[in-house]
KOLLUM-262852 format. One record per residue (C-alpha): residue number from 1; residue in three letters; x, y, z. Coordinates in steps of 0.02 Angstrom, whole numbers. Layout:
BEGIN
ATOM num residuo x y z
ATOM NUM ALA X Y Z
...
***
This chain:
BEGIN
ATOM num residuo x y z
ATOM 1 UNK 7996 13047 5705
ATOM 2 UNK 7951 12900 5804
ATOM 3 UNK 7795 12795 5732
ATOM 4 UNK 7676 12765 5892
ATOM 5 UNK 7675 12580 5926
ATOM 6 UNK 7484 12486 5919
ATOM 7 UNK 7486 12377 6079
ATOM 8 UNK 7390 12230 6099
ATOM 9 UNK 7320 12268 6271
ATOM 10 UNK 7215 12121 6347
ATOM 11 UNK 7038 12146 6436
ATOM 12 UNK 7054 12040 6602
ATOM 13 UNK 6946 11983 6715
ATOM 14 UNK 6963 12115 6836
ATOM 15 UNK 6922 12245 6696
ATOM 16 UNK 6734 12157 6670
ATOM 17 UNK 6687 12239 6861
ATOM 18 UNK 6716 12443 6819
ATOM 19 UNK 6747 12462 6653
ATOM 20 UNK 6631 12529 6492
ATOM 21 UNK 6626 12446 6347
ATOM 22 UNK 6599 12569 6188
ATOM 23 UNK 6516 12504 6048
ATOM 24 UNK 6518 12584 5878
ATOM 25 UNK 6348 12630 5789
ATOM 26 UNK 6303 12525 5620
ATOM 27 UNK 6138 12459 5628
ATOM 28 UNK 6037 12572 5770
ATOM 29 UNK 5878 12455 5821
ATOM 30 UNK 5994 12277 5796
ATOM 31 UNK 6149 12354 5884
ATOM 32 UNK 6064 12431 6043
ATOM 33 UNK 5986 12269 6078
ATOM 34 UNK 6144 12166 6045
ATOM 35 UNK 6226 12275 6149
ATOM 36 UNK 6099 12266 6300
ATOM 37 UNK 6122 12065 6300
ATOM 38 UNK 6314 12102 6342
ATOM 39 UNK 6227 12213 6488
ATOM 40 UNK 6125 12065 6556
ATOM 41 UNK 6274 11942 6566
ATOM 42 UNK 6367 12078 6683
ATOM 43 UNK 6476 12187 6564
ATOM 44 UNK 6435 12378 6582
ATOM 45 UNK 6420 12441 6394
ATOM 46 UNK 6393 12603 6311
ATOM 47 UNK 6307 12596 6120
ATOM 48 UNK 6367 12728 6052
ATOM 49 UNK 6211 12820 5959
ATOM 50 UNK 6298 12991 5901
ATOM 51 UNK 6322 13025 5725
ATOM 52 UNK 6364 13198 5725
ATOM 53 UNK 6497 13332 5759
ATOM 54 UNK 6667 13303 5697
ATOM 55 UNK 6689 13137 5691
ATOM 56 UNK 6759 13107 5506
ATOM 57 UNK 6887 13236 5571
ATOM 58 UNK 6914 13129 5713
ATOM 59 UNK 6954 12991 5604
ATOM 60 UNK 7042 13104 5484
ATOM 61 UNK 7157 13157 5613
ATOM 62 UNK 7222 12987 5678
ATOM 63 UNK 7197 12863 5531
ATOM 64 UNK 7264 12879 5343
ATOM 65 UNK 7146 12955 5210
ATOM 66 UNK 7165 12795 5103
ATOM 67 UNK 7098 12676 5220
ATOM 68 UNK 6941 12625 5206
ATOM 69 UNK 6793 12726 5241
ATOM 70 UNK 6704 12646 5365
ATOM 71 UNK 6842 12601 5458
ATOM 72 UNK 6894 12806 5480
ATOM 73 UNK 6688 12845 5531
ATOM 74 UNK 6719 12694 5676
ATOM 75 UNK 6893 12749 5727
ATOM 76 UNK 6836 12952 5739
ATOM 77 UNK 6681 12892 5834
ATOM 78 UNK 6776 12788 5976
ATOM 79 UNK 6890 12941 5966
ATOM 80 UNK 6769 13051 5982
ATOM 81 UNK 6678 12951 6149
ATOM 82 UNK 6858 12948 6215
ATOM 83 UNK 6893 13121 6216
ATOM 84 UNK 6704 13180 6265
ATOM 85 UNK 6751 13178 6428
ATOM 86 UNK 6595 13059 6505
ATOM 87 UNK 6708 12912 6516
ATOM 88 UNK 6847 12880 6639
ATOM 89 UNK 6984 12858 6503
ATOM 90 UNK 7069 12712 6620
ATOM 91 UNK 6907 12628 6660
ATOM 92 UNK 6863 12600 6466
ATOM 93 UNK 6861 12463 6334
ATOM 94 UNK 6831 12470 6156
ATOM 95 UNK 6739 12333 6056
ATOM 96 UNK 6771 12308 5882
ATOM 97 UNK 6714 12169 5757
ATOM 98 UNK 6837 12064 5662
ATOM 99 UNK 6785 11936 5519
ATOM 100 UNK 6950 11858 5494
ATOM 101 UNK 6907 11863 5305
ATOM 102 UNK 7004 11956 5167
ATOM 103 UNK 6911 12106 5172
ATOM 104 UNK 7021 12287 5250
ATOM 105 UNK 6868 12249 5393
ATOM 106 UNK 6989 12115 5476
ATOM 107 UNK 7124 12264 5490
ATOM 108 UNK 7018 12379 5567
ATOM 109 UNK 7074 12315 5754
ATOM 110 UNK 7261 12354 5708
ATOM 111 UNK 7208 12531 5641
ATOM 112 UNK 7099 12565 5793
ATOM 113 UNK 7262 12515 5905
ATOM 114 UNK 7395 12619 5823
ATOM 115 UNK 7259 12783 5808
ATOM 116 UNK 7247 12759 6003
ATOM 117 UNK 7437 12750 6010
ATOM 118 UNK 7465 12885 5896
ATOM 119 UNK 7310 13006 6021
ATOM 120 UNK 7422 12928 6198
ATOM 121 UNK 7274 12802 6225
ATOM 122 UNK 7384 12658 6212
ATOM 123 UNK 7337 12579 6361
ATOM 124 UNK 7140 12569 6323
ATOM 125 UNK 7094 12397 6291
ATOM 126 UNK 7025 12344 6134
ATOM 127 UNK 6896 12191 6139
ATOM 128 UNK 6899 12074 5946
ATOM 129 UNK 6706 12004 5943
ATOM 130 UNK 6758 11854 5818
ATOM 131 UNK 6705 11694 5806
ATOM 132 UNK 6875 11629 5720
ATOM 133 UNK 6964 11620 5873
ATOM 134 UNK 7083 11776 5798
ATOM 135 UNK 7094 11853 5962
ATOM 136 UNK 7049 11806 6159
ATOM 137 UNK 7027 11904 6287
ATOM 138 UNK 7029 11829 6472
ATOM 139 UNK 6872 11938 6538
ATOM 140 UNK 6772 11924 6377
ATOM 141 UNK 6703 11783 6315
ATOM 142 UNK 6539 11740 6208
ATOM 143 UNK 6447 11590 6265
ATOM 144 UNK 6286 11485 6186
ATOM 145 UNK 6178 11571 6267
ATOM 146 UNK 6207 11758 6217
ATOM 147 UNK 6237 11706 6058
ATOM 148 UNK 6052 11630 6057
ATOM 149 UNK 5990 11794 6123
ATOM 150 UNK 6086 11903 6005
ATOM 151 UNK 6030 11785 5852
ATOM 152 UNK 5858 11824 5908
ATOM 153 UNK 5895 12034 5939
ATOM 154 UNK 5935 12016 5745
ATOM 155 UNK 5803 11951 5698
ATOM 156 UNK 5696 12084 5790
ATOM 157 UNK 5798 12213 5729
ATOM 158 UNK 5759 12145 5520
ATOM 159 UNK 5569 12122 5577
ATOM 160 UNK 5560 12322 5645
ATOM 161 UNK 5687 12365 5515
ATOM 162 UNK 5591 12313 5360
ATOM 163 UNK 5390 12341 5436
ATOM 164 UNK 5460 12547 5482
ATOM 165 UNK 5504 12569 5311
ATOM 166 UNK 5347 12505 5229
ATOM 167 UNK 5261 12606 5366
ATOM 168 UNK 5337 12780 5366
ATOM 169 UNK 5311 12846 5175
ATOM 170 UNK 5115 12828 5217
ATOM 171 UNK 5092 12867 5385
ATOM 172 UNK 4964 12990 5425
ATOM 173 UNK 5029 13076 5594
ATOM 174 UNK 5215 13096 5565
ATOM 175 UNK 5307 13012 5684
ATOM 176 UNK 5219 12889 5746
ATOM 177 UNK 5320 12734 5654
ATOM 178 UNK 5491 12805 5737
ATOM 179 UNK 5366 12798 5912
ATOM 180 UNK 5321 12633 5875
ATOM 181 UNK 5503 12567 5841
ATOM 182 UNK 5565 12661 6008
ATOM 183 UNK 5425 12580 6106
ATOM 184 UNK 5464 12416 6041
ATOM 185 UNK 5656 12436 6072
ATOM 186 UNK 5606 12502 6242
ATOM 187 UNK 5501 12335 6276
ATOM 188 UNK 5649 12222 6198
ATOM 189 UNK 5773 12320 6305
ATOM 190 UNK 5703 12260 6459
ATOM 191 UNK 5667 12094 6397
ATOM 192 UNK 5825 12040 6349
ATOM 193 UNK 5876 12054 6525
ATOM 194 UNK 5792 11887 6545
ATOM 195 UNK 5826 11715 6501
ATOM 196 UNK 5639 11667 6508
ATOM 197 UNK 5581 11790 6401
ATOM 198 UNK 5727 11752 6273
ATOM 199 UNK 5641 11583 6240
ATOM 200 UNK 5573 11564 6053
ATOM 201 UNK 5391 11541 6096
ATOM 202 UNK 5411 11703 6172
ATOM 203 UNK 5512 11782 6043
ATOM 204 UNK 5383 11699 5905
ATOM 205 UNK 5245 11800 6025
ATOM 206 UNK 5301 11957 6005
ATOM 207 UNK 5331 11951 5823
ATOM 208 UNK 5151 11942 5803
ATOM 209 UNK 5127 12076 5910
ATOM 210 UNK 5239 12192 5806
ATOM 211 UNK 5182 12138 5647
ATOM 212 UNK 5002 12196 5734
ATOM 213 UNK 5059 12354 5775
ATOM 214 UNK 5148 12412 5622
ATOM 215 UNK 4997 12347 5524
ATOM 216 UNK 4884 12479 5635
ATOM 217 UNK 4981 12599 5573
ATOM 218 UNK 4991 12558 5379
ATOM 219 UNK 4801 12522 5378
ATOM 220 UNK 4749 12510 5218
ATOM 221 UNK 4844 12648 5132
ATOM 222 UNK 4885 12583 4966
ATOM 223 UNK 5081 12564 4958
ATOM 224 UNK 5106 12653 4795
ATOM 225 UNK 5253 12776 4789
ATOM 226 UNK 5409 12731 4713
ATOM 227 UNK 5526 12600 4798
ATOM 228 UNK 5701 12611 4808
ATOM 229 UNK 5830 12458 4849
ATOM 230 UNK 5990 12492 4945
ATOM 231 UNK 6115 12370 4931
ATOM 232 UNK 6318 12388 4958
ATOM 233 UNK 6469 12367 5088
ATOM 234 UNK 6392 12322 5251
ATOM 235 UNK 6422 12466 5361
ATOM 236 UNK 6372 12627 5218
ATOM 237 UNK 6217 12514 5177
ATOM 238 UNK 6147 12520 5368
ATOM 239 UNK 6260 12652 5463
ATOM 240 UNK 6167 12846 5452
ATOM 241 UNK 6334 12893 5483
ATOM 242 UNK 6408 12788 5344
ATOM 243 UNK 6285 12847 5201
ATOM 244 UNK 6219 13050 5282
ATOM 245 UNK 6059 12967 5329
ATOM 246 UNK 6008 12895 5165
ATOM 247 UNK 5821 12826 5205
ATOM 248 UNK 5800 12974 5283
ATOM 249 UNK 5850 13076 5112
ATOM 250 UNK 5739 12965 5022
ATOM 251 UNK 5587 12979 5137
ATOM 252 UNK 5618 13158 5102
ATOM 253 UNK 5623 13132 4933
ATOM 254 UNK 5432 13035 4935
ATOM 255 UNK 5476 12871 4879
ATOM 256 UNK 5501 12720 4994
ATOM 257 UNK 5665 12653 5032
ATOM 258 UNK 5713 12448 5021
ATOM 259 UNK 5849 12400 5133
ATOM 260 UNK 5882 12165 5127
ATOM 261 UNK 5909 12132 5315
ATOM 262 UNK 6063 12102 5418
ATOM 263 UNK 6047 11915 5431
ATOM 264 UNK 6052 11894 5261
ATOM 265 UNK 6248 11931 5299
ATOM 266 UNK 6254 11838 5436
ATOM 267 UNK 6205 11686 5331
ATOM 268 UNK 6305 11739 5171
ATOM 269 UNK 6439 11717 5294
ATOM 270 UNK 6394 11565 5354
ATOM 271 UNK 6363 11475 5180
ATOM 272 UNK 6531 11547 5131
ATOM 273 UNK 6584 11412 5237
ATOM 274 UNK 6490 11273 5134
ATOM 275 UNK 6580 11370 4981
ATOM 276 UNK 6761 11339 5021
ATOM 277 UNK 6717 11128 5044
ATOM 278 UNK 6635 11144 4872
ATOM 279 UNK 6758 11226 4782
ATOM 280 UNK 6911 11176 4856
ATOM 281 UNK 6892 11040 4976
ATOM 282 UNK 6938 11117 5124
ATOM 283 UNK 6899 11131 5312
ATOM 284 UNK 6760 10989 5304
ATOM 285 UNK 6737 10995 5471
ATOM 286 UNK 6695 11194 5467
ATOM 287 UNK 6594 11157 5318
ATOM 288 UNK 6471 11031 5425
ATOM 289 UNK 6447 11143 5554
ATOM 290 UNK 6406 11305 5443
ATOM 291 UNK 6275 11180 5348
ATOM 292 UNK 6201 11153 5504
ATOM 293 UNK 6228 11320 5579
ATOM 294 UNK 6144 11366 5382
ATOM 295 UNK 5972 11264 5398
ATOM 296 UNK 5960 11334 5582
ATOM 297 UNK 5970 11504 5528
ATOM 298 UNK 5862 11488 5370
ATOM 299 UNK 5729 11395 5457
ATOM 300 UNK 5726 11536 5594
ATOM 301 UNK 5701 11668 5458
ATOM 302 UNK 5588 11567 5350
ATOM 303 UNK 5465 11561 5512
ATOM 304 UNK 5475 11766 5503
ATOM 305 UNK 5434 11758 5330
ATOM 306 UNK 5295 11654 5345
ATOM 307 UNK 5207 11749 5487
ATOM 308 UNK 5225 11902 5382
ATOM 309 UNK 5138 11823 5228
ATOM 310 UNK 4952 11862 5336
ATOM 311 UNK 4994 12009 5313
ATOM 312 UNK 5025 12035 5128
ATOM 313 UNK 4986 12128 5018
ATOM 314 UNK 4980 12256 5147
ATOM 315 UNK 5183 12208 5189
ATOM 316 UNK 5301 12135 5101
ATOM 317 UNK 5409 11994 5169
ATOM 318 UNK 5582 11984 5178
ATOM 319 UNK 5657 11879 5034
ATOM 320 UNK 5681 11685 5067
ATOM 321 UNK 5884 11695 5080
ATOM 322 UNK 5889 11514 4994
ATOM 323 UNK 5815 11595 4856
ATOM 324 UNK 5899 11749 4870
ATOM 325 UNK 6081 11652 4832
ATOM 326 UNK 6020 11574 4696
ATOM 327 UNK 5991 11706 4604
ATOM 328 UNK 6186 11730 4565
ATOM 329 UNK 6191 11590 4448
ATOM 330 UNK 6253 11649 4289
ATOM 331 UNK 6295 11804 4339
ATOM 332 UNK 6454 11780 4483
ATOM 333 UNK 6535 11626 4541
ATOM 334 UNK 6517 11609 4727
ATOM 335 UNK 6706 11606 4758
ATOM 336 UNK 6672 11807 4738
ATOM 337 UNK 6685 11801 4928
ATOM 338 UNK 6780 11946 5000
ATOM 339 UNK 6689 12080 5084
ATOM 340 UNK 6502 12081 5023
ATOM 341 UNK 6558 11965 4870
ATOM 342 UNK 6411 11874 4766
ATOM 343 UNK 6281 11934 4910
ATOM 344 UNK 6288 12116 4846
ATOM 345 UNK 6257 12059 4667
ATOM 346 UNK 6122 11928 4746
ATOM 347 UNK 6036 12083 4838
ATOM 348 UNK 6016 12182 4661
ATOM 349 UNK 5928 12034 4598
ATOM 350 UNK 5813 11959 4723
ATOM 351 UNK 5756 12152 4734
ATOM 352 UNK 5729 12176 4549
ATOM 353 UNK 5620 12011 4569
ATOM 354 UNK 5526 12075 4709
ATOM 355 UNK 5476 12218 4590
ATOM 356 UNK 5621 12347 4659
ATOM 357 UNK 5684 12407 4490
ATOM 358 UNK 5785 12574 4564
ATOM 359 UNK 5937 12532 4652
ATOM 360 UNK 6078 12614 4751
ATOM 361 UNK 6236 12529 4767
ATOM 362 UNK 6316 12612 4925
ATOM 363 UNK 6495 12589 4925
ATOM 364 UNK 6644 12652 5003
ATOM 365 UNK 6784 12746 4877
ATOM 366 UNK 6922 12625 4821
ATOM 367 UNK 6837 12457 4917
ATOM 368 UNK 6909 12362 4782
ATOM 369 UNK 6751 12206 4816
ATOM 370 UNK 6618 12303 4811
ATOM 371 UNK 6669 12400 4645
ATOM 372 UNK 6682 12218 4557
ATOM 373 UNK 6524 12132 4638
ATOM 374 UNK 6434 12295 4657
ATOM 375 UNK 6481 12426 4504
ATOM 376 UNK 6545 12292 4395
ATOM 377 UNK 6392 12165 4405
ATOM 378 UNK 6261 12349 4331
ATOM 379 UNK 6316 12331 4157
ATOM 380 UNK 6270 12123 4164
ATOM 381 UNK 6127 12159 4254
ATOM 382 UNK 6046 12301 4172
ATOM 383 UNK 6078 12219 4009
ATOM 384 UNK 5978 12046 4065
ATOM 385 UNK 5855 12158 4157
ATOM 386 UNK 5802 12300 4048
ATOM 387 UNK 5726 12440 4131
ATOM 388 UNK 5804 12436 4310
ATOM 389 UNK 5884 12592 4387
ATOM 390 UNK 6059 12573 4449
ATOM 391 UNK 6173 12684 4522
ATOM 392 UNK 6330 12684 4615
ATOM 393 UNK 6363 12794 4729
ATOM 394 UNK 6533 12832 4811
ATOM 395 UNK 6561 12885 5014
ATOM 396 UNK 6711 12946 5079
ATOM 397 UNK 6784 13091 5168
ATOM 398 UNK 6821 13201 5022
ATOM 399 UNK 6640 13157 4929
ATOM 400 UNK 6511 13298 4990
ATOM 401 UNK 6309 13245 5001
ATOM 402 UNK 6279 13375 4918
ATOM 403 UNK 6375 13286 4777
ATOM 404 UNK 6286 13123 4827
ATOM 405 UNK 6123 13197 4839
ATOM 406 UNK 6118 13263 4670
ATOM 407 UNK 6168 13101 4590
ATOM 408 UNK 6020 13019 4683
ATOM 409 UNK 5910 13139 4616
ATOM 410 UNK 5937 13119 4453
ATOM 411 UNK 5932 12936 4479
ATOM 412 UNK 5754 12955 4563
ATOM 413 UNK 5709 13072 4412
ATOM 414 UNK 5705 12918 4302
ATOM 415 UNK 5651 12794 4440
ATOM 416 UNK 5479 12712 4395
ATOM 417 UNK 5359 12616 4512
ATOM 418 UNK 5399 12444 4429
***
């Protein structure tokens, strides 16, 4: 039988006028308003927000049951938002990231290509956001200036991200944090539609004003249930559909869930760049940039961290990251790059120093980097950390929740407010 042939089908100029661009779900509030910057600079995109239905089966159907987990959840859902039947099927793009890094994540591109092949949506084109020059793509580009505005969507997206989930174990009408989040999004939505209020004193504004907000809500209700860290591969640690709705499990289960921010990756990834010059004396000229790129970053996040310092001990801020990577010494070399690397074992520590001493490791079955930095870094750190609650926990299309569930349980049965 003939092996369907992934083609490498370009997204022109002339495609940017009528065609959607579907993006895959990971992180909901930091995705939608990425996404919606695309929308202001002309391109028509769809976010794709589903999570249910069949779309492991999707995946299942068109992609081997070996490859990597997250990459089959992505794959099903494009399927899936192919074959819906809301989209023109000749009028539609896909958009997948790429890291260029040696990680199965750089593969998923080829994977998504040959599934549409293998389904007889060859012709669809498929849209590489990189920034290693890996692929180009005549009617997409990324310029300065969206890449200012999506910086700044992230760091919205941490800010709501980590306030909701100090905010929804003690909130006293049930609801009303998701409200808050959706109004927020709502209000960011339309404001990333314009340059002027994209500019950081406005930006700086309203993350005062959300910090205000979310503190309305907390009052002062004593944060005093138990807290619990997740850490692990990048897209089960954030995606619902990647880990069956973890935080919402958890919220279920009465304690209050922990989940380090998306930038922090964004600036593991960048200081892997410093990395390769120290180690091995290469790229030099990369290795300036990410420095700079590094201290720009930081200095954006350390501003976050220090407006959210008023508010403590009602919130807790998110972790300075230059502290955060520090915490590795001894425990990983920072050549551990690939994938989540040193960052995953950096995670588990900077939260057992913030006073986080239950921890799920989220990983994907048979992602051989997380099982060494993730699984393989409990027994060191357990044994210089006594008392701290680790567990792995495996996701992939054969593992139930039920399954999952139960081993969180049991975890959370010997979890202690530390």
């Amino acid at each position: 039988m003939a092996v369907a042939k992934a083609e490498y089908v370009k997204f022109t100029k002339e495609m940017k006028r009528d065609y959607t661009i579907l993006v895959p779900t990971m992180l909901p509030i930091h995705f939608k308003l990425i996404s919606n910057v695309l929308i202001s600079y002309g391109y028509k995109v769809d976010f794709l927000e589903d999570i249910d239905g069949d779309i492991k089966e999707s995946g299942l159907r068109l992609v081997h049951n070996d490859t990597c987990y997250p990459a089959l959840l992505v794959i099903g859902q494009l399927i899936n938002a192919i074959e819906s039947g809301r989209y023109d099927k000749h009028k539609i793009a896909l958009l997948i990231t790429q890291t260029g890094g040696g990680c199965r994540a750089s593969n998923y591109i080829y994977l998504l290509r040959k599934a549409l092949a293998k389904a007889g949506y060859g012709y669809i084109p498929v849209i590489s956001l990189n920034f290693g020059g890996l692929e180009k793509h005549p009617g997409f580009s990324l310029t300065v200036p969206m890449l200012y505005r999506m910086l700044y969507c992230a760091f919205y997206g941490d800010l709501m991200m980590l306030m909701a989930n100090q905010c929804r174990p003690y909130e006293k009408t049930p609801g009303e944090t998701d409200a808050l989040v959706k109004k927020w999004t709502d209000k960011l939505l339309e404001e990333s539609s314009h340059a002027q209020t994209m500019r950081y004193g406005h930006v700086k504004k309203n993350y005062r004003l959300i910090a205000d907000d979310f503190a309305r809500i907390l009052g002062d209700t004593k944060r005093d249930k138990i807290k619990v860290g997740i850490v692990g591969e990048i897209y089960v640690k954030f995606s619902p559909l990647g880990n069956n709705n973890l935080e919402s499990f958890l919220l279920g289960e009465g304690v209050e869930p922990v989940v380090p921010g998306f930038v922090d990756f964004c600036l593991y990834c960048v200081y892997n760049g410093i990395i390769d010059y120290d180690l091995y004396r290469i790229r030099p000229f990369k290795a300036f940039g990410s420095k700079f790129l590094y201290r720009f970053l930081l200095k954006k996040q350390r501003y976050i961290r220090s407006m959210m310092q008023r508010y403590y001990p009602q919130f807790m801020p998110m972790a300075d990251f230059d502290d955060t990577r520090r915490r590795v010494k001894g425990y990983i070399g920072m050549g551990a790059k690939m994938g989540e690397g040193w960052l995953l074992t950096a995670e588990m520590l900077e939260l057992i120093h913030e006073g986080v001493g239950n921890i799920i490791c989220t990983q994907p079955f048979g992602c051989l980097p997380n099982h060494i930095a993730g699984k393989g870094m409990m027994k060191p750190i357990k044994e210089r950390n006594p008392g701290v609650n680790i567990v792995a926990i495996d996701y992939d299309p054969g593992a139930t929740a039920i399954n999952q569930e139960n081993r969180i349980k049991l975890m959370l049965s010997n979890a202690d407010n530390v």
